[in-house]
LODREN-934784 format. One record per residue (C-alpha): x, y, z; residue number from 1; chain. Coordinates in Angstrom, 3 decimals, always signed. Layout:
BEGIN
<site c1="X" c2="Y" c3="Z" seq="NUM" mol="A"/>
...
***
This chain:
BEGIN
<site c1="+0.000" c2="+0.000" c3="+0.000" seq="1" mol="A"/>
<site c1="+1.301" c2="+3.396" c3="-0.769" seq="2" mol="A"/>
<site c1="+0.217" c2="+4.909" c3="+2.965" seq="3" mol="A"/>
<site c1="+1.996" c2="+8.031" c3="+2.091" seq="4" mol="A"/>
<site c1="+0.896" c2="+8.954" c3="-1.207" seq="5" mol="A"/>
<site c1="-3.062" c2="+8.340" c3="-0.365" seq="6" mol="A"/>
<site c1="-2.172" c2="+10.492" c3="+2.786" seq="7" mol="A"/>
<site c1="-0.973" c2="+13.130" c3="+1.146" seq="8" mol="A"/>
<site c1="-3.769" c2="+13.136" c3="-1.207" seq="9" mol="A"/>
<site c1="-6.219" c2="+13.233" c3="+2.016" seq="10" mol="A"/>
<site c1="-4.569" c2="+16.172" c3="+2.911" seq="11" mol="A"/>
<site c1="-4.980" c2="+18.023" c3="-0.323" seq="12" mol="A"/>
<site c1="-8.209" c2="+17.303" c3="-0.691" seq="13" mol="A"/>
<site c1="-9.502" c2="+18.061" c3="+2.592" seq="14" mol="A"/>
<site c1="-7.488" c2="+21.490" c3="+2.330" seq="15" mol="A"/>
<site c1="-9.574" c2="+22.263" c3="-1.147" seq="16" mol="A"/>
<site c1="-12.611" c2="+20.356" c3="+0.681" seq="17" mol="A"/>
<site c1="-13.541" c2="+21.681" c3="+3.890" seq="18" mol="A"/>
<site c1="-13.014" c2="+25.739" c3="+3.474" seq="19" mol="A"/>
<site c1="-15.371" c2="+25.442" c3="+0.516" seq="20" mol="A"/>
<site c1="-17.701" c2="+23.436" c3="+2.077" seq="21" mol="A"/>
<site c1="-17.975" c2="+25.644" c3="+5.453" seq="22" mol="A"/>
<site c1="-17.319" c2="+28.888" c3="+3.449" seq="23" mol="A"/>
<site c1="-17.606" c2="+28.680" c3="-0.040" seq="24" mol="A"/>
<site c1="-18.377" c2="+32.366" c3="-0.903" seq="25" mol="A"/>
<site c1="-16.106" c2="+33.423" c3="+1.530" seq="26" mol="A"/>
<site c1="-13.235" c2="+31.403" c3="-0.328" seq="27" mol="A"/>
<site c1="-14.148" c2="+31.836" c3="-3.617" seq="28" mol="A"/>
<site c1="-14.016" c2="+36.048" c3="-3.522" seq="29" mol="A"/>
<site c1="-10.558" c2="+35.148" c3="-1.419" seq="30" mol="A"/>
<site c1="-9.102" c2="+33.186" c3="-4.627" seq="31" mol="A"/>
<site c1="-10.230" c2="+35.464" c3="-7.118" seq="32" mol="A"/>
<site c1="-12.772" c2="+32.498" c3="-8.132" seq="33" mol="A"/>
<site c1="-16.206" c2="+33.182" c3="-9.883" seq="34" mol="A"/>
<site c1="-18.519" c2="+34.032" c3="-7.322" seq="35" mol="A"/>
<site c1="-21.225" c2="+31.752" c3="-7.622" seq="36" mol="A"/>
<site c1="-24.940" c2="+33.144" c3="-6.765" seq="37" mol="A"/>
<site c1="-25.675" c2="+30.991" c3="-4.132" seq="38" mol="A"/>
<site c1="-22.806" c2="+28.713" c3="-2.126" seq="39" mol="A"/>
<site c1="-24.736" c2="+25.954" c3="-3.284" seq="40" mol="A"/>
<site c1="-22.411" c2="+23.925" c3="-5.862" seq="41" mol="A"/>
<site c1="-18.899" c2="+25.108" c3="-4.228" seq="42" mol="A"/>
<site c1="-20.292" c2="+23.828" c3="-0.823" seq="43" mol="A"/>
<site c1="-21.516" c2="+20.518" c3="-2.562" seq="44" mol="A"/>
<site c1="-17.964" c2="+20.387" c3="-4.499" seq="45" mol="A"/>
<site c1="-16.690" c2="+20.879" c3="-0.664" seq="46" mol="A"/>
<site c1="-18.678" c2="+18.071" c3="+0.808" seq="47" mol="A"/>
<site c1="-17.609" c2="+15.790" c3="-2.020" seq="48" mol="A"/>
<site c1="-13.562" c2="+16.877" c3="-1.795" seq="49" mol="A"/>
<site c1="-14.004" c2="+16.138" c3="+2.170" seq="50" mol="A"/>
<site c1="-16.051" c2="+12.730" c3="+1.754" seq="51" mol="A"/>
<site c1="-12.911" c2="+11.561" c3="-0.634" seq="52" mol="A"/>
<site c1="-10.172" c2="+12.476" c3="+1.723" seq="53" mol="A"/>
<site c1="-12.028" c2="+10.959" c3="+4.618" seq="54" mol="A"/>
<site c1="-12.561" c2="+7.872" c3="+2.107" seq="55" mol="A"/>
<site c1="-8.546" c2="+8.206" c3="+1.916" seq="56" mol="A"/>
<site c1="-8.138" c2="+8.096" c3="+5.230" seq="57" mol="A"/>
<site c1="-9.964" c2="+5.161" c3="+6.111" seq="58" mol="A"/>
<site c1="-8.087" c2="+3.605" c3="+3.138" seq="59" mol="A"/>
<site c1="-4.586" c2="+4.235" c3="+4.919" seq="60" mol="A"/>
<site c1="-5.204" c2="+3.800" c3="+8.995" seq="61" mol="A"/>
<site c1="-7.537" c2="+1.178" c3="+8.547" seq="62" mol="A"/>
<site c1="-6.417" c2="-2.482" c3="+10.248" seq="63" mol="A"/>
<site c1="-9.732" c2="-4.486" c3="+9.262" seq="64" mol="A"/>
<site c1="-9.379" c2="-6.124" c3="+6.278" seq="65" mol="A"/>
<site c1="-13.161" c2="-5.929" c3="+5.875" seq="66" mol="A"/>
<site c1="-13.251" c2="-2.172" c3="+5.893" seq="67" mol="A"/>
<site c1="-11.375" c2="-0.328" c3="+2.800" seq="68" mol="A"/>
<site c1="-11.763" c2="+3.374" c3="+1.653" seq="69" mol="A"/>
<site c1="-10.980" c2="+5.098" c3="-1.557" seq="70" mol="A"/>
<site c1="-7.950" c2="+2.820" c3="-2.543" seq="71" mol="A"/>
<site c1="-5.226" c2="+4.173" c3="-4.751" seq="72" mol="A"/>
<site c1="-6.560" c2="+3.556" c3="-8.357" seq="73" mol="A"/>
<site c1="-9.959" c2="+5.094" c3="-6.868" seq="74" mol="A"/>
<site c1="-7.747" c2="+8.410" c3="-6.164" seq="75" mol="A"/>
<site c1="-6.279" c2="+8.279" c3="-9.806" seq="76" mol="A"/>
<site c1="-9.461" c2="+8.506" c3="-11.447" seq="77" mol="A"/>
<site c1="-10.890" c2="+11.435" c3="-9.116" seq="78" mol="A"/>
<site c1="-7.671" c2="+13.434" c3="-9.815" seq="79" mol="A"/>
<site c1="-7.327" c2="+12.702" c3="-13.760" seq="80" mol="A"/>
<site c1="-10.689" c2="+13.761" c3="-14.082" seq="81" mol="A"/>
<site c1="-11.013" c2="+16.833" c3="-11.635" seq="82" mol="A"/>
<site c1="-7.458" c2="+17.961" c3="-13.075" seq="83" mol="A"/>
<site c1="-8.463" c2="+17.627" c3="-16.986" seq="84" mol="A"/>
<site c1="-12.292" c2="+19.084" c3="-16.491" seq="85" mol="A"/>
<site c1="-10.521" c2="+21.672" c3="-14.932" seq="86" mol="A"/>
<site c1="-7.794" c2="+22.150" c3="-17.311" seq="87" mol="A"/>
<site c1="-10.344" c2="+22.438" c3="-19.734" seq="88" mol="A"/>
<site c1="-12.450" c2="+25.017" c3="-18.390" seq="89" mol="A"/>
<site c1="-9.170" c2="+27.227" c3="-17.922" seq="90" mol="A"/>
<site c1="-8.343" c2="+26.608" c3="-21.580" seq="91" mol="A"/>
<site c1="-11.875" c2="+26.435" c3="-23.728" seq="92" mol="A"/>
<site c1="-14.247" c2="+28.468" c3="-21.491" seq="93" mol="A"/>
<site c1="-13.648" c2="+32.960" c3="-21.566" seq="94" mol="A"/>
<site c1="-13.412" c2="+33.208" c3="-17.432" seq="95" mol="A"/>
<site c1="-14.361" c2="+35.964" c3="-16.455" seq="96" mol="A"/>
<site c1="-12.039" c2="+35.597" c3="-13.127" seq="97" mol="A"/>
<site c1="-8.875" c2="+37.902" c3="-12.025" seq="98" mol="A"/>
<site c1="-5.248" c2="+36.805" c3="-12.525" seq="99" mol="A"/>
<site c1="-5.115" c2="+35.359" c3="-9.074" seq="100" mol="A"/>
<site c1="-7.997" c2="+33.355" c3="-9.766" seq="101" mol="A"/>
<site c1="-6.525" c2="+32.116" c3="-12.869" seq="102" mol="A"/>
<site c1="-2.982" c2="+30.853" c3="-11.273" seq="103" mol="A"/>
<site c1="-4.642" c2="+29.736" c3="-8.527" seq="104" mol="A"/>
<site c1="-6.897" c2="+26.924" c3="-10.434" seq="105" mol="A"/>
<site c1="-3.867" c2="+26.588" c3="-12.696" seq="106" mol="A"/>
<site c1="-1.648" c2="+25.566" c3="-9.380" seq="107" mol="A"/>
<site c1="-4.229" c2="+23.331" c3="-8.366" seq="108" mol="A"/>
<site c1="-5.157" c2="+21.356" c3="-11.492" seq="109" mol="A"/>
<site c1="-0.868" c2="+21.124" c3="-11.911" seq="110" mol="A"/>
<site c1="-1.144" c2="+20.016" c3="-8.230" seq="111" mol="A"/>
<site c1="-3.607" c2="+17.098" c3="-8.730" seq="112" mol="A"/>
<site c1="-2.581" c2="+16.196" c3="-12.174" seq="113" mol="A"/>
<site c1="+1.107" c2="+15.162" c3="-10.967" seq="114" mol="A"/>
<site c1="+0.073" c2="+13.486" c3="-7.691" seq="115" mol="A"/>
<site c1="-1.956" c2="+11.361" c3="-10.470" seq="116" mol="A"/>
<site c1="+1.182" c2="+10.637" c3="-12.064" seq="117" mol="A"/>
<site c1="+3.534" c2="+9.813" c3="-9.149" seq="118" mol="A"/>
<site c1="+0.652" c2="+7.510" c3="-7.411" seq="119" mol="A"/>
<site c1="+0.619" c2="+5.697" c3="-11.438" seq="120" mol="A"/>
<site c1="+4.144" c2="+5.554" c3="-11.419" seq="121" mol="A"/>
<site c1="+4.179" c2="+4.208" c3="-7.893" seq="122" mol="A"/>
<site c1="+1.765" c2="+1.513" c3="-8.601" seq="123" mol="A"/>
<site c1="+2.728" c2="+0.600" c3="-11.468" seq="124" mol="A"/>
<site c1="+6.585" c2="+1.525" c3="-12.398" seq="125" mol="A"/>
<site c1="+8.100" c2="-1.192" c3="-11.084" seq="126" mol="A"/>
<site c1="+8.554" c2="-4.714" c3="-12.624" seq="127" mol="A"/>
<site c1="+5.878" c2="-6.651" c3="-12.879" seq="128" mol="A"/>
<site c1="+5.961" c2="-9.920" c3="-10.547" seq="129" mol="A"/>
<site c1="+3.578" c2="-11.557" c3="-12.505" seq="130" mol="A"/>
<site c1="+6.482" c2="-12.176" c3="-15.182" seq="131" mol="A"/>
<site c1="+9.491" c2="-12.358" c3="-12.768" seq="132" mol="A"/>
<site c1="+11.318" c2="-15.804" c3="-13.628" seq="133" mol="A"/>
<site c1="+11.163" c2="-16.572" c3="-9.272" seq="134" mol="A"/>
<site c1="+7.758" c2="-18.575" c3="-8.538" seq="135" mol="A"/>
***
């Protein structure tokens, strides 16, 4: 298991997570983000960021074999997806958001995309056992 990798992608996600989901206009007009007209769907984007690192969590410290969070491939797939919907808004959609704004969703979608990579690399960069010549 890759304990630290899935840990540190709890930790991003519940620092994205939980100040949108308790404040998400408050954090939005902080970051130079599009101020939504309600909180609604940055405080339902905040929920979901928080259930996922909690899902990570339970994934890492967890000693029962019968009990298993958001495993590693799980967290690939949440982070290739968030990263390139994201990357494509900042590159296909006029934004009307400040500079800030801008670099900030930038850092984040950079962020995501190459903990993506290093947890693929991690899981499957080294040989494969299945073809070793040792039975």
């Amino acid at each position: 298991m890759n304990s630290p990798l899935l840990l540190f992608d709890a930790i991003i996600n519940l620092l994205l997570g939980l100040p949108l989901m308790l404040a998400p206009r408050t954090v939005a007009t902080a970051l130079g983000l599009p101020l939504p007209a309600s909180g609604f769907y940055p405080g339902i984007l905040g929920a979901v960021l928080t259930g996922v690192s909690i899902a990570l969590l339970i994934q890492v410290f967890t000693r029962q074999p019968s009990m298993t969070g958001l495993g590693l491939e799980g967290a690939v797939c949440i982070n290739f997806l968030g990263a390139g919907a994201l990357a494509g808004w900042l590159l296909f959609v006029d934004l009307d958001i400040p500079l800030r704004g801008r670099l900030f969703l930038w850092a984040v979608a950079l962020i995501v995309l190459s903990l993506s990579i290093i947890e693929i690399r991690s899981r499957f960069g080294g040989k494969s056992k299945r073809f070793s010549s040792n039975p």
